[in-house]
C-alpha positions in Angstrom: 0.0 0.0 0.0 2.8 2.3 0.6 4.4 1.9 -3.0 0.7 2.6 -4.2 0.5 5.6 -2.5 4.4 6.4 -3.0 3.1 6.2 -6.8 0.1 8.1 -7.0 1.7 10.9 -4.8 4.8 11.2 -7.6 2.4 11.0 -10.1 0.3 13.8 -8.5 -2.8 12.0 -9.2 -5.4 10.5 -7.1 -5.8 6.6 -6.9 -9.0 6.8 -8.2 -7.0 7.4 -11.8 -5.0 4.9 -10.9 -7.5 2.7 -10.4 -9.9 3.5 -13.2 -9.7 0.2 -15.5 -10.0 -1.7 -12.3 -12.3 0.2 -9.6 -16.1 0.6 -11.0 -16.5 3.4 -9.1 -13.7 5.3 -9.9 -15.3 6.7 -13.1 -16.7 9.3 -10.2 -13.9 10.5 -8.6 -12.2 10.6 -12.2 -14.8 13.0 -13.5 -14.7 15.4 -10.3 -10.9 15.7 -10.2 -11.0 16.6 -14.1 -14.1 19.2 -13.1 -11.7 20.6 -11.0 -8.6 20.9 -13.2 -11.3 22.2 -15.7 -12.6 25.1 -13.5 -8.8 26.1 -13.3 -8.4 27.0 -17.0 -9.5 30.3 -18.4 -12.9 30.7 -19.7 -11.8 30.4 -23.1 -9.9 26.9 -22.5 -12.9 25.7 -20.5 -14.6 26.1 -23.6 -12.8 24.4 -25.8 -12.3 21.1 -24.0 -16.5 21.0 -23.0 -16.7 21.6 -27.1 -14.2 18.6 -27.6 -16.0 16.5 -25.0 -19.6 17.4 -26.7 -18.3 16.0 -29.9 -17.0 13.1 -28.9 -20.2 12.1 -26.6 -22.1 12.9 -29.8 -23.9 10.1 -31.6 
């Protein structure tokens, strides 16, 4: 458990990214910690990647 935390802290990612492929659950905590980075950006970056994510959810 220490090397998985030792990992995800020099990776500066959560272990719920880590996880995702193997934790069903970690979709969740996935999406709110890209919300977040998201909310960081300027407006007009913010933009852009809710446009890219709009096209590819399009079917």
């Amino acid at each position: 458990m220490d090397t998985f935390v030792a990992i995800a802290n020099a990776l500066d990612v959560s272990a719920d990214t880590l996880l995702i492929d193997v934790v069903a659950h970690s979709v969740t905590g996935v999406t709110n910690e890209l919300t977040e980075k998201i909310e960081k950006l300027p407006i007009k970056e913010q933009k852009k990647i809710i446009k890219v994510i709009h096209t590819l959810l399009e079917e």
